[in-house]
N, C-alpha and C positions, 0 to 999 in steps of 0.2 A: 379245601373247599372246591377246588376245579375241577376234581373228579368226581364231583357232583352233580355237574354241568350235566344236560342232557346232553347224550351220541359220546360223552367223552370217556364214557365204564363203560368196557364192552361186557359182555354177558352172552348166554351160551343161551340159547331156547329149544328147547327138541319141534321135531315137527309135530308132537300131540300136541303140545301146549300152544302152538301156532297154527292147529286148527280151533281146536280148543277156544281160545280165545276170537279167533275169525268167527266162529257158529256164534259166541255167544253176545260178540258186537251186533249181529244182524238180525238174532231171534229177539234180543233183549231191547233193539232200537224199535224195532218192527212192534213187537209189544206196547211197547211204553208210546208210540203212536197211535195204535189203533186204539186203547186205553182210552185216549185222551179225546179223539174223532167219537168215541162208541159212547163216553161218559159226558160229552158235550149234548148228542144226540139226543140220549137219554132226560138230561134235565130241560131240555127243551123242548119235551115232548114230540118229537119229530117221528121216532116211533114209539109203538104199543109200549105198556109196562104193565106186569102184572104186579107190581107193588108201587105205590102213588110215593113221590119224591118228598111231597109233605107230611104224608103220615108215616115216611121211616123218620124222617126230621124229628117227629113228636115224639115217636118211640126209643131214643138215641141213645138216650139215660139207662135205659134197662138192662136188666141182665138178657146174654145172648138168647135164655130158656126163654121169658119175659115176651123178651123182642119175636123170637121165632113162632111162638104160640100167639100172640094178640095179634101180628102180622099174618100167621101162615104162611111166614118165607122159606126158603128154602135150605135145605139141610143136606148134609153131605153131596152125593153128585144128582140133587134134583132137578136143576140149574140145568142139566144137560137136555130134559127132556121139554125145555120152554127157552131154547135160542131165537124165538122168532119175539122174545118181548128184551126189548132195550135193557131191563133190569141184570138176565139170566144172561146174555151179552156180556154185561159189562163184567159180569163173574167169570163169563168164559175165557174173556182178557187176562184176566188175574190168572186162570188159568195157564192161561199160554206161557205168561213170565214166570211162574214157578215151574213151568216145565224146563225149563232152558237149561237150570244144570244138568238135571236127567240124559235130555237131549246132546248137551256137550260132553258128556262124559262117554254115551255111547260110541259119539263118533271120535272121540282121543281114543275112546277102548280099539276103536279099526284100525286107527293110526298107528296106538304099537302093536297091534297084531302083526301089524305090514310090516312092521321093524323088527320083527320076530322076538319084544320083549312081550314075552306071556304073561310073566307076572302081574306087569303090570296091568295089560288086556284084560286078565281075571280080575284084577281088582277094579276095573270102572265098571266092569259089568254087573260086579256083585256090587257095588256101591249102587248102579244103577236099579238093580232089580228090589236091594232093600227101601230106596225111594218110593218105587211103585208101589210096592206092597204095602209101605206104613200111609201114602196116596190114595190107595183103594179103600181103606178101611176095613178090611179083613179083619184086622187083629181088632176090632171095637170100640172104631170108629165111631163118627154120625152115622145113623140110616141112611 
């Protein structure tokens, strides 16, 4: 049970996995702040919204189709072109924390580049890029 103790098993960490994990304390802390700051804001009406706090309240129950039609919220990256209202904000947060594995995997992929293991370099980049691509909606997505 002693070598359970924390500091008392040592363990080996590459340096991708020790940036790796450093990007994704800072992007994911960062997120999950601004989150909170931007969704405070939001139900406080402090800024604009284009979808009113009480009528997604009403709408809650429904199916996503339901919701997005009697709303007119927004649907795949619409969100993007109405950042000045508190609602498309608080999606862009969400955004930002589902980017973070993306974003850490690019920079582990630099990391073993510099350590001259390719393999693995290619494989966070193509991990990476299947991310964006299944992100973007290409293959038929939302609109």
């Amino acid at each position: 049970m002693d070598k359970l103790r924390r500091g008392s098993v040592k363990t080996t960490q590459s340096a991708a996995q020790a940036v790796y994990a450093r990007v994704m304390r800072w992007i994911s802390t960062a997120a999950l702040i601004t989150m909170a700051v931007v969704f405070v804001l939001y139900i406080m009406d402090v800024l604009p919204s284009r979808l009113d706090v009480e009528e997604i309240a009403r709408h809650w129950h429904s199916s996503s189709d339901v919701f997005h039609q009697r709303l007119e919220s927004y649907t795949g990256w619409q969100w993007l072109r109405c950042l000045a209202y508190a609602d498309a904000l608080s999606m862009g947060t969400i955004a930002v924390l589902a980017a973070t594995t993306p974003v850490c995997l690019l920079v582990a992929g630099v990391a073993y580049a510099r350590n001259k293991n390719r393999v693995y370099a290619v494989m966070a980049v193509v991990q990476t890029a299947v991310l964006a691509l299944a992100a973007s909606g290409l293959l038929g997505g939302a609109p």
